[in-house]
C-alpha positions as CSV (number, residue, x, y, z in Angstrom):
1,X,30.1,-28.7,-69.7
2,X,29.7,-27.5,-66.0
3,X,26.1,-27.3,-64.6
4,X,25.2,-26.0,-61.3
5,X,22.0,-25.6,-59.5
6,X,21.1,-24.3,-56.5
7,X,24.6,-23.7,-55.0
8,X,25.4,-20.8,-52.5
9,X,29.0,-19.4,-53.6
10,X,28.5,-15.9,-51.4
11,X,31.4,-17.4,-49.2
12,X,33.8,-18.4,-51.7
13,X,36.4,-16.4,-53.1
14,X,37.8,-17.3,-56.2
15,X,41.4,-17.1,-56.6
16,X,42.9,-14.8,-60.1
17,X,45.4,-18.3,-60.4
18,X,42.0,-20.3,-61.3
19,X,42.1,-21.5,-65.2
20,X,39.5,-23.5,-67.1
21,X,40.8,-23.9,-70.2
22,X,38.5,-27.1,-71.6
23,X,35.3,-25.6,-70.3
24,X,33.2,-24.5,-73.1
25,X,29.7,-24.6,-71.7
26,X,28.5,-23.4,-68.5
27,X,25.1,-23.1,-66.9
28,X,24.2,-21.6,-63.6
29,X,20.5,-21.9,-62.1
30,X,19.8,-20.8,-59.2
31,X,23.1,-19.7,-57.7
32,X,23.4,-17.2,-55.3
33,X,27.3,-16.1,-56.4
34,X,28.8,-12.5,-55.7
35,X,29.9,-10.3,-58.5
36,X,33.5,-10.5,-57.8
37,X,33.3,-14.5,-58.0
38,X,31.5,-14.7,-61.0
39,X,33.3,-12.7,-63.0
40,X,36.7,-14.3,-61.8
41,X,35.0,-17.6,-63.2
42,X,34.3,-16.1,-66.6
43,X,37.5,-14.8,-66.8
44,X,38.6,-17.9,-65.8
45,X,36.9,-19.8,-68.8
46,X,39.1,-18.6,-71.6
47,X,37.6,-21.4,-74.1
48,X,33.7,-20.6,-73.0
49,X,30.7,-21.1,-76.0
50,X,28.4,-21.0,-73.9
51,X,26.9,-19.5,-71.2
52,X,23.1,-19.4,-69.3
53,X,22.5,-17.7,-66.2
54,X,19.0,-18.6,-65.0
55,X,17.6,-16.4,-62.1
56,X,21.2,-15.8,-60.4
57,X,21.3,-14.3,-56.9
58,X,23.9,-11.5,-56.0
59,X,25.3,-9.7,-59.0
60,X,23.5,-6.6,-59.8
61,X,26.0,-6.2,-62.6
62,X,27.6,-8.5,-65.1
63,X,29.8,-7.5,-67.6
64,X,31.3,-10.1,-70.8
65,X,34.9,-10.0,-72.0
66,X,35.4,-13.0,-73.9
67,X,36.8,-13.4,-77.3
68,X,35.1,-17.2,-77.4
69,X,31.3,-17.0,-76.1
70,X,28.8,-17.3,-79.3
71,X,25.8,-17.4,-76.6
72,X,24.4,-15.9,-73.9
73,X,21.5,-17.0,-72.1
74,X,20.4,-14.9,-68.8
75,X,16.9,-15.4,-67.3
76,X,15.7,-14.1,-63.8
77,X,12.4,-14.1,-61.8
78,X,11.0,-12.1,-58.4
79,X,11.2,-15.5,-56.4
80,X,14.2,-14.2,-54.4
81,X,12.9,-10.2,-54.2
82,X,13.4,-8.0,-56.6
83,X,16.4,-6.4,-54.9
84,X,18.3,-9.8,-56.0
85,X,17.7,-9.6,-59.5
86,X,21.0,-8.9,-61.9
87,X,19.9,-5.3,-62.8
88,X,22.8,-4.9,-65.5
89,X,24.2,-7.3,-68.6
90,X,27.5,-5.2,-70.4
91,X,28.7,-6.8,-73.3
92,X,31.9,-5.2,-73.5
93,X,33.8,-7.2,-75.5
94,X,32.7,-10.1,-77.3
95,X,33.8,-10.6,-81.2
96,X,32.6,-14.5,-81.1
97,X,29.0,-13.4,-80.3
98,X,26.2,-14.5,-82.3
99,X,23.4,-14.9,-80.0
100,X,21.7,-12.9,-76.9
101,X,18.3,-13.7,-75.3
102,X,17.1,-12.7,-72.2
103,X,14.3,-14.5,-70.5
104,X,11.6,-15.1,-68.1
105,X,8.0,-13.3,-67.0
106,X,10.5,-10.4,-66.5
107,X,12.8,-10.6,-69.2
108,X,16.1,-10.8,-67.5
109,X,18.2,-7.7,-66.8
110,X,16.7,-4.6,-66.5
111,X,19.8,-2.9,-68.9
112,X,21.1,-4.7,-71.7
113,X,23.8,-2.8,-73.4
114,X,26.5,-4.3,-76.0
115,X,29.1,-2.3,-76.8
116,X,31.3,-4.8,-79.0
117,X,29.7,-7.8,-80.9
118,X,30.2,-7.9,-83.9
119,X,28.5,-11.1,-84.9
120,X,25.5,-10.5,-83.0
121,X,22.9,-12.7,-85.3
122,X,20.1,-13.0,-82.7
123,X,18.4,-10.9,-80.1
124,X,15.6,-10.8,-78.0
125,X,13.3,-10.9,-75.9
126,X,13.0,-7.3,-76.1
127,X,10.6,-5.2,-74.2
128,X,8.2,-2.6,-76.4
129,X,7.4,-1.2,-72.7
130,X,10.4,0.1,-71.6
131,X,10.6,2.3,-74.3
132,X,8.5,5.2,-76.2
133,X,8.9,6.2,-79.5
134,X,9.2,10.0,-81.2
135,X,8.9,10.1,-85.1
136,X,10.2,6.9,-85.4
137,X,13.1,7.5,-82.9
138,X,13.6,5.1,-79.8
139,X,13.7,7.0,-76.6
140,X,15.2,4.5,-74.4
141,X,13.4,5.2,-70.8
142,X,14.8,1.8,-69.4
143,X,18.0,1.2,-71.9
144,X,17.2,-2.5,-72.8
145,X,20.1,-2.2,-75.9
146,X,22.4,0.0,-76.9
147,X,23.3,-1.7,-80.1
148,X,25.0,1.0,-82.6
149,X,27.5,-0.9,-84.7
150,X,25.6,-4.5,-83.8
151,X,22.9,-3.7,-85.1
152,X,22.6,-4.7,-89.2
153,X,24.0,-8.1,-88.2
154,X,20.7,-9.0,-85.9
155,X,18.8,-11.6,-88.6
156,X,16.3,-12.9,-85.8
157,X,14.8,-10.4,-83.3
158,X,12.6,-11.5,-80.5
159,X,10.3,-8.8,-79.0
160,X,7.8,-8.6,-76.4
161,X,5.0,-6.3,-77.4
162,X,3.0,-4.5,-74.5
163,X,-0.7,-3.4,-77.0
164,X,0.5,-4.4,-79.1
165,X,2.7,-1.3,-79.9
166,X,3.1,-1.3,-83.5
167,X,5.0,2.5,-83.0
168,X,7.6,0.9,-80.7
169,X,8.3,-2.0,-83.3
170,X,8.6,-0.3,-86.2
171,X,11.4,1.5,-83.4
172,X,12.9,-1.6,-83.1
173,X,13.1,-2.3,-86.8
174,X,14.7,0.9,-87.6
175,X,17.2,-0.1,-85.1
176,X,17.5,-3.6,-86.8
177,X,17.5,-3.2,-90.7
178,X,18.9,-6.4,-91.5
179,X,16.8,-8.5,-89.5
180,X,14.9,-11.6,-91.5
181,X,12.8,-13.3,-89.1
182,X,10.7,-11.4,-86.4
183,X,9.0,-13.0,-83.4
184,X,6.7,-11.0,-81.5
185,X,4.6,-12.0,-77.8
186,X,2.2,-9.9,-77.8
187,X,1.0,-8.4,-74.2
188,X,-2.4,-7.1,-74.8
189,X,-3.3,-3.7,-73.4
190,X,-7.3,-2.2,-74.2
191,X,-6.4,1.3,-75.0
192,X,-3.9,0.5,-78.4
193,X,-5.1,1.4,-81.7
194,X,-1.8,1.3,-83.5
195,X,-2.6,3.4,-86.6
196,X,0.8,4.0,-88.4
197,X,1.0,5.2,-91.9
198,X,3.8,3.9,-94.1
199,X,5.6,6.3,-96.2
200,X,7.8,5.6,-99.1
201,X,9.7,8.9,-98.7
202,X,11.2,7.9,-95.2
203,X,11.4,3.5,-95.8
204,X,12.0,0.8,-93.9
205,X,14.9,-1.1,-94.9
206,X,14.1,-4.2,-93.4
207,X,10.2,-4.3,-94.7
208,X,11.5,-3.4,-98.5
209,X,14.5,-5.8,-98.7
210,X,15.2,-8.4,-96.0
211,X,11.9,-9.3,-93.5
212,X,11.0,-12.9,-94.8
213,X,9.4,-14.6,-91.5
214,X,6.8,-13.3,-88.8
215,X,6.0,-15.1,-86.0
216,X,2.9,-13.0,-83.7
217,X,1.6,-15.2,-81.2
218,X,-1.1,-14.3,-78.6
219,X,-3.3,-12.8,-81.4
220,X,-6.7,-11.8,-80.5
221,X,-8.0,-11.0,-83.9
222,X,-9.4,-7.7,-82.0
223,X,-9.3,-4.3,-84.4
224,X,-5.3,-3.1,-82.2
225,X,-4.3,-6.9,-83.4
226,X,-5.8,-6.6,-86.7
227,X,-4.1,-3.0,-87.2
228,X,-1.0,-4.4,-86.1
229,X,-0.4,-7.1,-88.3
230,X,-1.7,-5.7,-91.2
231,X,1.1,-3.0,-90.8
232,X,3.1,-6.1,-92.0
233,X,0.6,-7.6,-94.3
234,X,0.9,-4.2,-96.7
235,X,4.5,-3.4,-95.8
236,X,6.5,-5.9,-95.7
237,X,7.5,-6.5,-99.7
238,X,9.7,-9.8,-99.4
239,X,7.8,-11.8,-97.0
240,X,7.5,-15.4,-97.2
241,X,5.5,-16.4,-94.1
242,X,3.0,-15.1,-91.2
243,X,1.7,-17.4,-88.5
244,X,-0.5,-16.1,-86.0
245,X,-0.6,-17.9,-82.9
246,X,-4.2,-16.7,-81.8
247,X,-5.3,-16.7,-78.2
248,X,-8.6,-17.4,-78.4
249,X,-11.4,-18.7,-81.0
250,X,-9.9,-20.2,-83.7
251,X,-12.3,-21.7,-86.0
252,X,-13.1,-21.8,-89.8
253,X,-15.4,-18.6,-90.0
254,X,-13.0,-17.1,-87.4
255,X,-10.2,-17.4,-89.8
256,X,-12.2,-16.1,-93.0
257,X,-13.1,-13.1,-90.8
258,X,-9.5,-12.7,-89.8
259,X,-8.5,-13.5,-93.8
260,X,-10.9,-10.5,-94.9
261,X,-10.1,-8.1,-92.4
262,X,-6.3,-8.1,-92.7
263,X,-6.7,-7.8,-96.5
264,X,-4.3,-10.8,-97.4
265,X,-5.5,-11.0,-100.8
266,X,-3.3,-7.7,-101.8
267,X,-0.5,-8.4,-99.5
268,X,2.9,-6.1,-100.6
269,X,4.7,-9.7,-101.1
270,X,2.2,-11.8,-103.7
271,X,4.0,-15.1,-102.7
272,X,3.4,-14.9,-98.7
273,X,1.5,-17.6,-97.5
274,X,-0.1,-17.3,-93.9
275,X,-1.4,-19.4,-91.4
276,X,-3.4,-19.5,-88.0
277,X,-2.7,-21.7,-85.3
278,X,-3.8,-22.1,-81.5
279,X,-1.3,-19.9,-79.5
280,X,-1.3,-22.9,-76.5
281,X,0.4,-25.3,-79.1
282,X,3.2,-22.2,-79.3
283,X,5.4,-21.5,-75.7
284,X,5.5,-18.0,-75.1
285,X,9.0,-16.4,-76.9
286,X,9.8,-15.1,-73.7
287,X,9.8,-18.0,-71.1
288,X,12.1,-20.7,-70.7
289,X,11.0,-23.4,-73.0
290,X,13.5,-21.6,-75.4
291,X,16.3,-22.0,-73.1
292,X,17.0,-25.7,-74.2
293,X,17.6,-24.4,-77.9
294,X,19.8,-21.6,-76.9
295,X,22.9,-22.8,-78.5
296,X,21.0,-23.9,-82.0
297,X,21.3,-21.1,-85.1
298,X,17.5,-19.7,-84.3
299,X,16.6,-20.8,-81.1
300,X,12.8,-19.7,-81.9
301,X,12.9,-22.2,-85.4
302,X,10.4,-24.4,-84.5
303,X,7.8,-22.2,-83.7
């Protein structure tokens, strides 16, 4: 395992002779690298697992080839100017891949796409903002993902929910139909009212056979929280669990009202069992905390 911090490669040209055959993990924080030397360096690490770019200075672009990498970590921040953040993450090529998460107040790379991975098992944290929604389309305004034949292998999806947008998840879940475990951060936003109807003639795969876990944390208990999550409450016909990591008050007669209002007592799935916690005892999906779990099977688990 190679870890480097705070290093200034911009000078440093890496030769095409270079070969790191043992490395299998490698984490850079806080390196200011050029394109051209980074990707030598991946190329370079033909027996790479593992890989974490936290807030990187130089690249605008990155793109993975690598028939070994099973994660990918990138991270990024405005502490440098926004001009020096990696604008671009291409997974080109990557068969081994089992698990992408971008992270940070900002959520990494402006454009995600991944072309090739066919083992893709978990994703996040995507952004409901950068994208609007049209019958139950995604329209991608900022293209966060272009998953097309990735996407029934995603099990664990990790969102970032600006309203919450209950329109632009249910995007997101036509995108992912397999997906079994959903974490959403919500970002709170006064003008939502998220009123979607569910209709049998046009399904959700994942809410009728596969959703099992929901994890919504900065919940308000206001009526755009209440409206989202009960969405999910009605919907989703397999679910086993539902915490809510609630941002505020949350006492006894808080959680009856909360009880009451989401209408758990005819949930679709009679065997869910749901639970209400303080959201300060749960790190934020999005921030770093995660990073130390990124190479475990659901870096989110313990939440």
């Amino acid at each position: 395992m190679v870890r480097l911090c705070g290093c200034d490669f911009h000078e440093i040209k890496v030769t095409p002779s270079l070969h790191l055959p043992r490395l299998k993990e490698l984490k850079l924080c806080g390196v200011a690298i050029s394109e051209a030397t980074l990707h030598c360096l991946l190329a370079a690490s033909t027996a790479l697992e593992n890989l974490q770019l936290d807030n990187i200075q130089g690249p605008s672009s990155v793109r993975i080839i690598s028939s070994t990498l099973r994660s990918v970590g990138v991270a990024g921040s405005y502490s440098y100017g926004e001009e020096s953040l990696l604008q671009e993450l291409v997974i080109e090529d990557a068969p081994c891949l089992e698990r992408l998460i971008t992270l940070g107040p900002f959520g990494g790379p402006r454009i995600v796409r991944v072309l090739a991975a066919l083992k893709l098992m978990v994703l996040g944290c995507l952004s409901s903002e950068n994208f609007k929604t049209v019958n139950g389309e995604i329209l991608q305004e900022i293209v966060p993902t272009s998953l097309t034949t990735s996407g029934r292998t995603v099990k664990v999806l990790i969102l970032e929910s600006i309203g919450p947008n209950l329109n632009a998840v249910v995007g997101f879940l036509r995108c992912f139909p397999c997906v079994e475990k959903l974490y959403i951060q919500s970002r709170h936003r006064k003008d939502m009212k998220n009123v979607c109807q569910y209709s049998t003639l046009d399904p959700i795969e994942c809410l009728e056979l596969h959703l099992r876990a929901i994890v919504l944390n900065t919940y308000e208990g206001k009526r755009a929280d209440v409206n989202f999550a009960k969405f999910f409450v009605l919907n989703a016909k397999v679910l086993k669990v539902m915490k809510f990591g609630a941002s505020g008050t949350c006492n006894d007669k808080w959680v009856a009202n909360q009880r009451r209002w989401l209408q758990l007592d005819i949930s679709a799935s009679r065997g869910a069992r749901f639970y209400f916690k303080r959201d300060f005892d749960i790190p934020s999906f999005c921030d770093h905390y995660h990073f130390h779990g990124m190479w475990t099977v659901d870096p989110f688990g313990s939440s």
